[in-house]
N, CA, C and O atoms as a MOPAC input file, in Angstrom:
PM7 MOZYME 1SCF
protein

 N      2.78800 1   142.19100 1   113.29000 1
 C      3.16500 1   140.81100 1   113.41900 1
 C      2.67900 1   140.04800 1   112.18500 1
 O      1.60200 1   140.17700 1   111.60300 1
 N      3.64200 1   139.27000 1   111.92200 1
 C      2.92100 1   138.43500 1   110.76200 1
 C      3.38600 1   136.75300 1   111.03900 1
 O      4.50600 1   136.35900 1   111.36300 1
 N      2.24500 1   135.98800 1   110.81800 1
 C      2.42000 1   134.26300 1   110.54200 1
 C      2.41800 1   133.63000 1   109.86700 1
 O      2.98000 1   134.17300 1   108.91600 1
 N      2.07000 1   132.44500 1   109.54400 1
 C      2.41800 1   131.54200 1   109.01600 1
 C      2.90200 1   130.21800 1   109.61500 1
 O      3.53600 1   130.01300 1   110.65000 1
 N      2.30100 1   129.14100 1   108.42900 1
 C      2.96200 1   127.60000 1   108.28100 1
 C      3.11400 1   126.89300 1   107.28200 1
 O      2.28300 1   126.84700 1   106.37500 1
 N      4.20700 1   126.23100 1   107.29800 1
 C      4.69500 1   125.73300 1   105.79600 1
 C      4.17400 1   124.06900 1   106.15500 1
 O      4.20400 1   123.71900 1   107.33500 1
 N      3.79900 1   123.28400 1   105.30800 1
 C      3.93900 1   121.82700 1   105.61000 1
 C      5.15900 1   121.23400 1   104.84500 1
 O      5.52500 1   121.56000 1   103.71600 1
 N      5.83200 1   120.12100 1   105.82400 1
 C      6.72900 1   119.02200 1   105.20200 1
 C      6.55400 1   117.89800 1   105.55000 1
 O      5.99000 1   117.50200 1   106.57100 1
 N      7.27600 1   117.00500 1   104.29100 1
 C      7.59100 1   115.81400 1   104.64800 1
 C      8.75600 1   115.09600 1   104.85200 1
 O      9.71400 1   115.45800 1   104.16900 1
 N      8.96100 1   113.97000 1   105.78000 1
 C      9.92100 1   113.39300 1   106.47600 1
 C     10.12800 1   112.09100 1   105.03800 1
 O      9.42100 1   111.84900 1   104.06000 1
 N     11.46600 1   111.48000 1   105.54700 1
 C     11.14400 1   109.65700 1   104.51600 1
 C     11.94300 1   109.30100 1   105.06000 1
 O     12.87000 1   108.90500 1   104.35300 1
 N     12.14700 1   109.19400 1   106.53800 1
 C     13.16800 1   108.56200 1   107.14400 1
 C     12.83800 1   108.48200 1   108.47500 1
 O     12.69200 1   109.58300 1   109.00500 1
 N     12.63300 1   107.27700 1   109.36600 1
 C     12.89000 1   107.42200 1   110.76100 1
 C     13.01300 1   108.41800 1   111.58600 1
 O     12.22400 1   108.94300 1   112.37200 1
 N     14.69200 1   108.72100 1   111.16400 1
 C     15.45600 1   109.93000 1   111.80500 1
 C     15.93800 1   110.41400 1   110.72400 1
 O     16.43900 1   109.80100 1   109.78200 1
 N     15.69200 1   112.19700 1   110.94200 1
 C     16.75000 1   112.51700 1   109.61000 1
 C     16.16300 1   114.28200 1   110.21600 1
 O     15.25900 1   114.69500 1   110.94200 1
 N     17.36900 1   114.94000 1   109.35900 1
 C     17.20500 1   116.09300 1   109.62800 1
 C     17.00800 1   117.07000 1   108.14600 1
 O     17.72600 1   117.02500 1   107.14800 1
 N     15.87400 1   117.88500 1   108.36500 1
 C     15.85900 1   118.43000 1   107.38600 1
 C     15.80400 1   120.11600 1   107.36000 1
 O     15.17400 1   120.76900 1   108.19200 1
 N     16.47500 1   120.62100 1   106.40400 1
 C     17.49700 1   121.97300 1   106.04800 1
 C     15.55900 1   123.03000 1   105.90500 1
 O     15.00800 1   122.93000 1   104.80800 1
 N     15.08300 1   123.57300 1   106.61800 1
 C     13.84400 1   124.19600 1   106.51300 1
 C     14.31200 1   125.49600 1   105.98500 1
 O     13.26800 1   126.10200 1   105.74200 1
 N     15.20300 1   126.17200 1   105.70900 1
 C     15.98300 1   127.46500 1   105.92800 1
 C     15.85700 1   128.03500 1   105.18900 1
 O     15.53900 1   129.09300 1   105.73200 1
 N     15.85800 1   128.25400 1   103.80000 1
 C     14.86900 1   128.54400 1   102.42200 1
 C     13.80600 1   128.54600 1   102.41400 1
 O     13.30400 1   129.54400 1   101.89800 1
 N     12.85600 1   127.48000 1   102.95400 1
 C     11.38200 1   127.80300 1   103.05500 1
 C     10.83400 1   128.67600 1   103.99800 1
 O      9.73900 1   129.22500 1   103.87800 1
 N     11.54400 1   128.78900 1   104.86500 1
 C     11.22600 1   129.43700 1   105.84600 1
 C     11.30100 1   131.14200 1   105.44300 1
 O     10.40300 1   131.96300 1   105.63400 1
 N     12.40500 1   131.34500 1   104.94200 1
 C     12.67000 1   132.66200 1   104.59800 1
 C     11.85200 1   133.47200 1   103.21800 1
 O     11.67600 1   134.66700 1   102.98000 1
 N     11.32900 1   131.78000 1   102.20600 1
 C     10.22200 1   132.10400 1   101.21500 1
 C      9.18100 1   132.56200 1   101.86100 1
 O      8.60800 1   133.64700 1   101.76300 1
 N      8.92900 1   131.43800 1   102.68800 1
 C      7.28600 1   132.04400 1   103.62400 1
 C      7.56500 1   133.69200 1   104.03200 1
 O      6.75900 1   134.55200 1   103.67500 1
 N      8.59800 1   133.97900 1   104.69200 1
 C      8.66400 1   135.17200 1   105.37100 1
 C      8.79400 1   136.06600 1   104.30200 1
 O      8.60600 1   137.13000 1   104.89200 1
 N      9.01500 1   136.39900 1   102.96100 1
 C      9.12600 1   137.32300 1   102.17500 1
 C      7.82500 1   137.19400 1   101.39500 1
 O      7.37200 1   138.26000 1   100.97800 1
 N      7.07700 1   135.98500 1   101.09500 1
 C      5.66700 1   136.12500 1   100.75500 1
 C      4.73300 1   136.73900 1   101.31300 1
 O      3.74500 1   137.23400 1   100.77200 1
 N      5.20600 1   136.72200 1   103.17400 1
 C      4.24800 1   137.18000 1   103.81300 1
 C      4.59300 1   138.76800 1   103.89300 1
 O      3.71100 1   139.49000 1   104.35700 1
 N      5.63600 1   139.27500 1   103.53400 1
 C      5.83300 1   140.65400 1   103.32300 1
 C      6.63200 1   140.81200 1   104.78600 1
 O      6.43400 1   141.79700 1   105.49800 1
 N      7.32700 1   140.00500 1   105.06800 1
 C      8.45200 1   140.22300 1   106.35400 1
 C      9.81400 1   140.92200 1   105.51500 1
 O     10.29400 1   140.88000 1   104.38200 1
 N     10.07900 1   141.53000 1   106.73000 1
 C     11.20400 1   142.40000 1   106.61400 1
 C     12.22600 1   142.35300 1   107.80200 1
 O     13.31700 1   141.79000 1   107.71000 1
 N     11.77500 1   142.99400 1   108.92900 1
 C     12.44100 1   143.46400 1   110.26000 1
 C     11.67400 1   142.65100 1   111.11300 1
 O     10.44400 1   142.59600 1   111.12500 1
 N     12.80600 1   141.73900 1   112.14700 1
 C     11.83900 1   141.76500 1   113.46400 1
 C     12.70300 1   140.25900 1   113.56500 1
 O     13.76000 1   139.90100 1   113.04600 1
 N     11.60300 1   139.46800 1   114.60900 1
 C     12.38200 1   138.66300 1   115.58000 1
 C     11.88500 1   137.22400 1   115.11000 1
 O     10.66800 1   137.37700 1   115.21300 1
 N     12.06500 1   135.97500 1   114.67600 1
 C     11.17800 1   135.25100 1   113.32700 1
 C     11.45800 1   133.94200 1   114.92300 1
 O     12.58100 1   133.65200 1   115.33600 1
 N     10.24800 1   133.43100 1   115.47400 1
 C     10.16500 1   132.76100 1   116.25000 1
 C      9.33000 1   131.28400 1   115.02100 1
 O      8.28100 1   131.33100 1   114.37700 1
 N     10.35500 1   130.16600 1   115.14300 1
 C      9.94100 1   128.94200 1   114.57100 1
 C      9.44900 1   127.99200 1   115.63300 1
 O      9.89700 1   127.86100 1   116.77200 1
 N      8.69900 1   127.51100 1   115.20500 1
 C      7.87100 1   126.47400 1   116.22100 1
 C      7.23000 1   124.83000 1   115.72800 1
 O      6.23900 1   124.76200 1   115.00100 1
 N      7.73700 1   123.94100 1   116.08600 1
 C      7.20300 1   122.77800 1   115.90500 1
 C      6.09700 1   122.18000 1   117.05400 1
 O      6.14000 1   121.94800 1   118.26200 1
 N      4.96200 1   122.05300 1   115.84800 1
 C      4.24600 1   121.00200 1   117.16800 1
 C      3.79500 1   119.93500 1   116.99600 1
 O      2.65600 1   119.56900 1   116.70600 1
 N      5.38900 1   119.01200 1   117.31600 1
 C      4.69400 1   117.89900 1   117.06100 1
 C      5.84000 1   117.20200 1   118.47000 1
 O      7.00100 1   117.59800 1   118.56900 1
 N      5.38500 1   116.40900 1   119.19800 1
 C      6.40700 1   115.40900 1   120.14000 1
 C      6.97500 1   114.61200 1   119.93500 1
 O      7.63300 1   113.88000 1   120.67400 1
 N      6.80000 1   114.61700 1   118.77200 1
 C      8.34000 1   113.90300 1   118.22400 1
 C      9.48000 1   114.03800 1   117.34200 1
 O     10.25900 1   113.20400 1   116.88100 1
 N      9.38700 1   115.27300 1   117.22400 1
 C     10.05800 1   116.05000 1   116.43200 1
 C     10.92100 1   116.87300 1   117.06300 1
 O     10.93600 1   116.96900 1   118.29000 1
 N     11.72300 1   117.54500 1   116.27200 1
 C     12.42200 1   118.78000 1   117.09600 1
 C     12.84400 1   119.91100 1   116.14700 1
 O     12.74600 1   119.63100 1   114.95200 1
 N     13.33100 1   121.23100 1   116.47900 1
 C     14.36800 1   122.03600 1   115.62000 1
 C     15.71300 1   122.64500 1   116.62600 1
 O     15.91900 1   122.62500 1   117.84000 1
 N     16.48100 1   123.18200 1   115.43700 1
 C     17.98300 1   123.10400 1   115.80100 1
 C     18.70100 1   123.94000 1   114.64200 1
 O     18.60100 1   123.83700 1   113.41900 1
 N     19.34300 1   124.67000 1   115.31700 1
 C     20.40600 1   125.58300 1   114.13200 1
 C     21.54000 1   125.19400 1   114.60600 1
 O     21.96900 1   125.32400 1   115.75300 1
 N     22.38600 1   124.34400 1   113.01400 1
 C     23.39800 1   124.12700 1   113.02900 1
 C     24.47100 1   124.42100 1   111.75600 1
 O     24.33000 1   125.28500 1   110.89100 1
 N     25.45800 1   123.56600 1   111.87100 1
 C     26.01800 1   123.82000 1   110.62600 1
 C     25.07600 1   122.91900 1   109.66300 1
 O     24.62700 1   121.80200 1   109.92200 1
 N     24.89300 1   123.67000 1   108.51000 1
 C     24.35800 1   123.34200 1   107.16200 1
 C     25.47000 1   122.76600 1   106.01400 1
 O     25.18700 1   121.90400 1   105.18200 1
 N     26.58600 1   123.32000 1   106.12100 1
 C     27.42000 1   123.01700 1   105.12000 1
 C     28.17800 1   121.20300 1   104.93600 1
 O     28.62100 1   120.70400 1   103.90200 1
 N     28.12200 1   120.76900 1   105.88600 1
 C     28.33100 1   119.34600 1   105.50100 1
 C     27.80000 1   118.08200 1   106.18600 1
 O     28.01800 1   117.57700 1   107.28800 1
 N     27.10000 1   117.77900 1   105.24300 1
 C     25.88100 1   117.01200 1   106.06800 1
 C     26.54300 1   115.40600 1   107.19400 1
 O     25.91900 1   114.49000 1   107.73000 1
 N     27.68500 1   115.66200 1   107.14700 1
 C     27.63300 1   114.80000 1   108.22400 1
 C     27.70100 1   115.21800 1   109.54200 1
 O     27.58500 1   114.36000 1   110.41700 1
 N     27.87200 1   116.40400 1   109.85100 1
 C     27.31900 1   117.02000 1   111.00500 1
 C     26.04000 1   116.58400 1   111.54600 1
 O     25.95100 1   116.20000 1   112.71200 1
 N     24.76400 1   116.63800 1   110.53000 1
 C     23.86000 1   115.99100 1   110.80200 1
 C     23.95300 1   114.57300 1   111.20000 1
 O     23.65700 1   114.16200 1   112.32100 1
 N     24.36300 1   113.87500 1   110.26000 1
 C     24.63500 1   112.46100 1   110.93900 1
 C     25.48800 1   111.91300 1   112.19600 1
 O     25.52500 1   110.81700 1   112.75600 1
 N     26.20000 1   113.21200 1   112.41700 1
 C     26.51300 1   112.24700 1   113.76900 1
 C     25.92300 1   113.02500 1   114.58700 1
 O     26.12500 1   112.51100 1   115.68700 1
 N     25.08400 1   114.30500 1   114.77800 1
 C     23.92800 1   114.27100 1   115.41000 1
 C     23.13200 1   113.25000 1   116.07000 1
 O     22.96400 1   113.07700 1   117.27700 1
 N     22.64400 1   112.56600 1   115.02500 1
 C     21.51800 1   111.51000 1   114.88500 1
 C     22.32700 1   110.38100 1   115.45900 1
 O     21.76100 1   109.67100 1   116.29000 1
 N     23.37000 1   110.15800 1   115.18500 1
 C     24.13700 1   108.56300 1   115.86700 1
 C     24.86200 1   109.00700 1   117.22800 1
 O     25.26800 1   108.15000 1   118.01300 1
 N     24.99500 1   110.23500 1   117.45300 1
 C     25.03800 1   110.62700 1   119.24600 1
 C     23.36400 1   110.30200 1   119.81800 1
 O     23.13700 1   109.41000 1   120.63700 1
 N     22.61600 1   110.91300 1   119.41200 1
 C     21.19700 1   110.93500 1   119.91300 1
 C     20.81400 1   109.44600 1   119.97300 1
 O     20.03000 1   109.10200 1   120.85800 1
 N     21.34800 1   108.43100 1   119.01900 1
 C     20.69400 1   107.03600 1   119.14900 1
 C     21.38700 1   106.54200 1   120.54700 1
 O     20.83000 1   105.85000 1   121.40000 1
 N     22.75600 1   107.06000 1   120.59600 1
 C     23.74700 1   106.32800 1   121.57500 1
 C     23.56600 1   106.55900 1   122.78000 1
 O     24.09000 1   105.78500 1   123.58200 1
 N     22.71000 1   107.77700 1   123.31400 1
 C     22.44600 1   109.17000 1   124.36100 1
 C     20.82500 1   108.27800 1   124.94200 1
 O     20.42300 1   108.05500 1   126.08300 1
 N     20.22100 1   107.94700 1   123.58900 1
 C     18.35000 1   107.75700 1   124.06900 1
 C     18.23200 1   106.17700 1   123.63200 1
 O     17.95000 1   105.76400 1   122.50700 1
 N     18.54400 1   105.32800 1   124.90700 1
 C     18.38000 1   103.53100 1   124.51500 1
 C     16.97100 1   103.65700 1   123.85800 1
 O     16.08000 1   104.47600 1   124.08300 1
 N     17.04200 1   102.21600 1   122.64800 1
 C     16.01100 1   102.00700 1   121.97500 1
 C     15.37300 1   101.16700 1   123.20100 1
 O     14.32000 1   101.35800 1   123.80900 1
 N     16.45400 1   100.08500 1   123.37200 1
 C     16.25800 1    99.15000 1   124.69100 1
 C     16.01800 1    99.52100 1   126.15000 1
 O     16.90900 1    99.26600 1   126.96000 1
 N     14.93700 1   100.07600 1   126.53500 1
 C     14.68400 1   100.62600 1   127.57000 1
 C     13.39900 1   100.31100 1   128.11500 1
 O     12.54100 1   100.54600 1   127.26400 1
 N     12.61000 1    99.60700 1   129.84200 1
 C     11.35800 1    99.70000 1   129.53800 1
 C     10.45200 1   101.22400 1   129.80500 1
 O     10.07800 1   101.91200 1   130.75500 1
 N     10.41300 1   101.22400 1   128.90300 1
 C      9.84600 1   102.85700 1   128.39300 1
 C      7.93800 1   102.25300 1   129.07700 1
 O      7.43600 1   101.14400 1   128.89200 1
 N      7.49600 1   103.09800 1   129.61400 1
 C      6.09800 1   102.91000 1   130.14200 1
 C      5.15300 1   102.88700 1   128.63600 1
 O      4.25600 1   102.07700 1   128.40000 1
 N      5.59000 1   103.93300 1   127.76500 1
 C      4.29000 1   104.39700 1   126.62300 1
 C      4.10300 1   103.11400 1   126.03900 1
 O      4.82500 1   102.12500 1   126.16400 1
 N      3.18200 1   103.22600 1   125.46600 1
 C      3.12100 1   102.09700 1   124.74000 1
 C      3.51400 1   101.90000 1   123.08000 1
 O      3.70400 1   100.95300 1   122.31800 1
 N      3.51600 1   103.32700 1   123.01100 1
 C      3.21300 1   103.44800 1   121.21600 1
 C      4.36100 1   102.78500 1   120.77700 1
 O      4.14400 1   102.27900 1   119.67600 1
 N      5.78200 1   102.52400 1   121.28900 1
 C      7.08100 1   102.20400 1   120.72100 1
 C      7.59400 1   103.18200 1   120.03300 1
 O      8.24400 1   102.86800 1   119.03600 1
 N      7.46400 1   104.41600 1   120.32800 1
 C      8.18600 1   105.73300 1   120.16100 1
 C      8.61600 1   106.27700 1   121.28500 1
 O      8.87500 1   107.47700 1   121.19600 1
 N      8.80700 1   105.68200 1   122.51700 1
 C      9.01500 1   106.96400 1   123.55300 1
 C     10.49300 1   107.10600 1   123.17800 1
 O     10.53500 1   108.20600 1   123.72900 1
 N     11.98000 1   106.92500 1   122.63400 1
 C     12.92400 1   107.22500 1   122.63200 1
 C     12.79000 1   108.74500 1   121.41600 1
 O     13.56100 1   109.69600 1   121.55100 1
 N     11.92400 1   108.72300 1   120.52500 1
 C     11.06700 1   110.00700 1   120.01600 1
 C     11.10900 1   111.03900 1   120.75900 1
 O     12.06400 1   111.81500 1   120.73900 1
 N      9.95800 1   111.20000 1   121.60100 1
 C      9.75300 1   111.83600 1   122.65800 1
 C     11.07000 1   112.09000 1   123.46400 1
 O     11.81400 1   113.02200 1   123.16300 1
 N     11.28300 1   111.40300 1   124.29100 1
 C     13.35800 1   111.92300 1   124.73400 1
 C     13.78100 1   112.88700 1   123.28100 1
 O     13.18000 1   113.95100 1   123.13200 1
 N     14.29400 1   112.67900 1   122.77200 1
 C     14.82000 1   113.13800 1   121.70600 1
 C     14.24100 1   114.59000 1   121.21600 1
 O     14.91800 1   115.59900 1   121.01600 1
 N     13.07000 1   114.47500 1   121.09600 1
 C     12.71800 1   115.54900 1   120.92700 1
 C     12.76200 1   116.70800 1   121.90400 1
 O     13.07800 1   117.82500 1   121.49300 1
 N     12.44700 1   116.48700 1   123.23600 1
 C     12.86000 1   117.02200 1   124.26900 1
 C     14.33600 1   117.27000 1   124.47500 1
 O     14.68700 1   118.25700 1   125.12100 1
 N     15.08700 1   116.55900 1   124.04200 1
 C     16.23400 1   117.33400 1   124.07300 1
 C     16.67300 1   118.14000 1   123.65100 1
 O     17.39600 1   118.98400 1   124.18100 1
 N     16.11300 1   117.99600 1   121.95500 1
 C     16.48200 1   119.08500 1   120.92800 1
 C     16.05600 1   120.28800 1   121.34500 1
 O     16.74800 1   121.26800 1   121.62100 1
 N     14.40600 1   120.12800 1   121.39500 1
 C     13.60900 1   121.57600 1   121.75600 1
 C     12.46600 1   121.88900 1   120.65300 1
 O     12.70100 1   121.35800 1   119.56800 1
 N     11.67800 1   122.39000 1   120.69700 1
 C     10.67600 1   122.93100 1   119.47000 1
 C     10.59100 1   123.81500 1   119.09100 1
 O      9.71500 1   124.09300 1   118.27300 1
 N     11.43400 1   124.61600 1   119.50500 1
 C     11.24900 1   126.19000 1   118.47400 1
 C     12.92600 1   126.46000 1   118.95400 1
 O     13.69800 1   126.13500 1   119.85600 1
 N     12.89300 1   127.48200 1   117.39000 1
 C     14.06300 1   128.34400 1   117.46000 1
 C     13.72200 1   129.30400 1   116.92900 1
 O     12.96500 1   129.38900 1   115.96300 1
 N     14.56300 1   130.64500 1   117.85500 1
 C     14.15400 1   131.95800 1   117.44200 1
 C     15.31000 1   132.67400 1   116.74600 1
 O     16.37700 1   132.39200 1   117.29200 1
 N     15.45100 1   133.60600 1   115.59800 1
 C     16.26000 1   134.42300 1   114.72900 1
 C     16.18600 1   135.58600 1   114.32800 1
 O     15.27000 1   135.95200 1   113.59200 1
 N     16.79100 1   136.08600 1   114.58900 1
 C     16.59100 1   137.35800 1   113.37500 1
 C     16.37600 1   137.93900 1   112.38400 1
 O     17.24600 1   137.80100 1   111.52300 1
 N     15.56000 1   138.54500 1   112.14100 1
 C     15.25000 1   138.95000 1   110.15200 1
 C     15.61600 1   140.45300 1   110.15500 1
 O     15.25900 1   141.44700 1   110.78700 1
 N     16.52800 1   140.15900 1   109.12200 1
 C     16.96800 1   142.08100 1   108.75500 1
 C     16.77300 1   142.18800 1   106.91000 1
 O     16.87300 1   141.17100 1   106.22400 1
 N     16.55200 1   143.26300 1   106.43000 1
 C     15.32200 1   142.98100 1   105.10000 1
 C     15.30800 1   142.21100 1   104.90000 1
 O     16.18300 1   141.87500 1   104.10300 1
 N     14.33000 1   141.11800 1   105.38900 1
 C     13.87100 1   139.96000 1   104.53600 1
 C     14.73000 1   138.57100 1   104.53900 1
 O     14.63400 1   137.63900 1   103.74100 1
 N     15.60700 1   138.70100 1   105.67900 1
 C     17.13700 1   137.58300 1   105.20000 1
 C     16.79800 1   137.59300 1   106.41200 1
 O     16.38800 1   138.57000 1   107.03900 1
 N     17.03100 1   135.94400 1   107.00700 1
 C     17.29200 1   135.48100 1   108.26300 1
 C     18.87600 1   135.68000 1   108.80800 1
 O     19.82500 1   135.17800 1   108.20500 1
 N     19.00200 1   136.36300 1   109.84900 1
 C     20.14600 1   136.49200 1   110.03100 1
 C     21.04600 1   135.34300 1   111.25500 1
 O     21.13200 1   135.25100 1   112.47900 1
 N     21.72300 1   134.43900 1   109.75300 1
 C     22.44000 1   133.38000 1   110.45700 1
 C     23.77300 1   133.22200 1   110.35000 1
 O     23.99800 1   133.74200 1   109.25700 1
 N     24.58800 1   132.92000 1   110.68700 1
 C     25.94000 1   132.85800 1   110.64300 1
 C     26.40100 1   132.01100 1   109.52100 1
 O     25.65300 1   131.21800 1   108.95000 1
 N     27.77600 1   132.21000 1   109.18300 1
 C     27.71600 1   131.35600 1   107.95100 1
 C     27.56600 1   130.48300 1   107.77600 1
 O     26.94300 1   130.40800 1   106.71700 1
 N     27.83100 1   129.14700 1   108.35800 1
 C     27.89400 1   127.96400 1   108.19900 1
 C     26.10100 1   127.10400 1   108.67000 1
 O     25.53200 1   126.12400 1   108.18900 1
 N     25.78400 1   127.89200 1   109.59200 1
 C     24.10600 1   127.91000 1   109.99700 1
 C     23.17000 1   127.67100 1   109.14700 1
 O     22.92600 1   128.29700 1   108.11500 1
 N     22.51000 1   126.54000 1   109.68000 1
 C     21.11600 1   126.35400 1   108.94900 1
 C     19.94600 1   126.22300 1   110.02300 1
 O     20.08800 1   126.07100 1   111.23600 1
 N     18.65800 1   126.32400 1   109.24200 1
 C     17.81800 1   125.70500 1   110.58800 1
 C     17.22300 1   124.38200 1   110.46200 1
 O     17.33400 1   123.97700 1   109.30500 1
 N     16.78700 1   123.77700 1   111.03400 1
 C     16.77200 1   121.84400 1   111.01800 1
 C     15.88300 1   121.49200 1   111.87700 1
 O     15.81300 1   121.58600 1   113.10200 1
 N     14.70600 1   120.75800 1   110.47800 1
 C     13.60600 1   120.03900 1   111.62200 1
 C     13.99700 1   118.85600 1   111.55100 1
 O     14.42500 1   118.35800 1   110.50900 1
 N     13.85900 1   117.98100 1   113.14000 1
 C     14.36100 1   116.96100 1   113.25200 1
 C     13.76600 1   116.33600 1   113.31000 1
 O     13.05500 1   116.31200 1   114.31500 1
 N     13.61500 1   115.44300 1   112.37300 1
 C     12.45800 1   113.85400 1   112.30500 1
 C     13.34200 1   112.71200 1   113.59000 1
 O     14.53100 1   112.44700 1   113.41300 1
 N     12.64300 1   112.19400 1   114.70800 1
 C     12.60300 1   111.35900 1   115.07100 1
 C     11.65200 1   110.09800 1   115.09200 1
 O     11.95400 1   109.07200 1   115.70300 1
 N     10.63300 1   110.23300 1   114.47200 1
 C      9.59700 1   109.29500 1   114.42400 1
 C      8.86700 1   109.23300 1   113.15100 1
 O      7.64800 1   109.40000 1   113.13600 1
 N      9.64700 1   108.96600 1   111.91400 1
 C      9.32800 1   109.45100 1   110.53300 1
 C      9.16700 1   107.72500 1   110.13400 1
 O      9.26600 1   106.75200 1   110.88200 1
 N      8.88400 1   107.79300 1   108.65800 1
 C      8.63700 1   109.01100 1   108.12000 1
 C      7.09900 1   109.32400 1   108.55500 1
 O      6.22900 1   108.52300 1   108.89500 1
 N      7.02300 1   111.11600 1   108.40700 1
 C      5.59900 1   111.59300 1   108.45300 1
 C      5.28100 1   112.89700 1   107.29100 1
 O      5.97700 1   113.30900 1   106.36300 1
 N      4.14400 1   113.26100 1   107.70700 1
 C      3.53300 1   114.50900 1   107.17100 1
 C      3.84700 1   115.20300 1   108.35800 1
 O      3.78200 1   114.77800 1   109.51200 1
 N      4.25200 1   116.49400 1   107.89000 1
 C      4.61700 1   117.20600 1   109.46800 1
 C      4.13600 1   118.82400 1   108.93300 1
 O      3.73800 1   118.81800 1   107.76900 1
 N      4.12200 1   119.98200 1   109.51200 1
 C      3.75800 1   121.28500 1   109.51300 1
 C      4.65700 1   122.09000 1   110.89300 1
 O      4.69500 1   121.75100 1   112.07600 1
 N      5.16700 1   122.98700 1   110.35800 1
 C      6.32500 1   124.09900 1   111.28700 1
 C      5.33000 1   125.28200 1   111.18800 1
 O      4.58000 1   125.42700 1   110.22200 1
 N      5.37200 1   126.05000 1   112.16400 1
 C      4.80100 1   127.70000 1   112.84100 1
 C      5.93200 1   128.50400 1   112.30100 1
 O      7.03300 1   128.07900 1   111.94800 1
 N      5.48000 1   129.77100 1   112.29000 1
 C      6.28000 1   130.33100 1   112.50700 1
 C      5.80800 1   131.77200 1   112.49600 1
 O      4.83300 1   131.90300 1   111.75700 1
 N      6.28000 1   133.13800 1   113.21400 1
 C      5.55000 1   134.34600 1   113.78000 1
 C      6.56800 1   135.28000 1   113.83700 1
 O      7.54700 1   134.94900 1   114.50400 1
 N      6.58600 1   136.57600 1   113.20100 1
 C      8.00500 1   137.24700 1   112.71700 1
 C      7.28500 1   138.52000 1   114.27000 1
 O      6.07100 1   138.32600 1   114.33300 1
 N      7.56100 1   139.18900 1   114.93800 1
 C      7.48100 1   140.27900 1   115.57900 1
 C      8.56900 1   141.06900 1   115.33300 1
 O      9.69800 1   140.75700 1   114.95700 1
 N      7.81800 1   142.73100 1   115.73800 1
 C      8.46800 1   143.51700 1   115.59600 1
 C      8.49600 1   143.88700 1   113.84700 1
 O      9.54700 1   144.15800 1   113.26500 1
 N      7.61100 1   143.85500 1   113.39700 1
 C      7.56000 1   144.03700 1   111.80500 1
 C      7.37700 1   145.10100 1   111.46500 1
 O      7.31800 1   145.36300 1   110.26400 1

């Protein structure tokens, strides 16, 4: 088994960002090859998601379904003025799991993987744990 974590940064509210290269740097630094590459975010207000990569407005209307889906205007109990964050992130999910065959994440063509800033901008850090190596 081998691990790892990469750190990033957000500069936006909401925004989605393409992790999919770094991810696969980390995994060939760490001497990954074969096996099952489980990604993990921990943060609650965040999320990840494999989607299409190739034209970024996919992403954006992501993000303008999710605003339309999670009222800003809501009385939300938390106090911080992030709980539509939290929704959001829960919807997305915090980890996504893939395949690695030598050293290449195995994704479909148009596929990327995507951490989702809902409560940006921040400093943020992704997991990630290859089995079966």
């Amino acid at each position: 088994m081998l691990k790892g974590s990469f750190p990033l940064s957000t500069a936006r509210r909401m925004e989605f960002l393409d992790i999919t290269s770094a991810l696969e740097q980390e995994i060939a630094r760490a001497g990954g090859r074969d096996g099952i590459c489980v990604v993990y975010n921990p943060h609650t207000t965040a999320g990840l998601t494999i989607n299409e990569g190739a034209d970024p407005a996919v992403q954006d209307d992501i993000v303008g379904v999710l605003q339309q889906m999670v009222p800003q205007k809501y009385p939300y109990k938390h106090l911080e003025g992030n709980s539509p964050a939290h929704v959001m992130a829960s919807l997305m999910g915090s980890s996504v799991t893939v395949l690695v065959d030598g050293g290449r994440l195995q994704l479909g063509t148009w596929q990327r993987i995507f951490f989702c800033e809902f409560d940006g901008p921040r400093s943020r850090k992704v997991w990630w744990r290859l089995l079966g190596q």
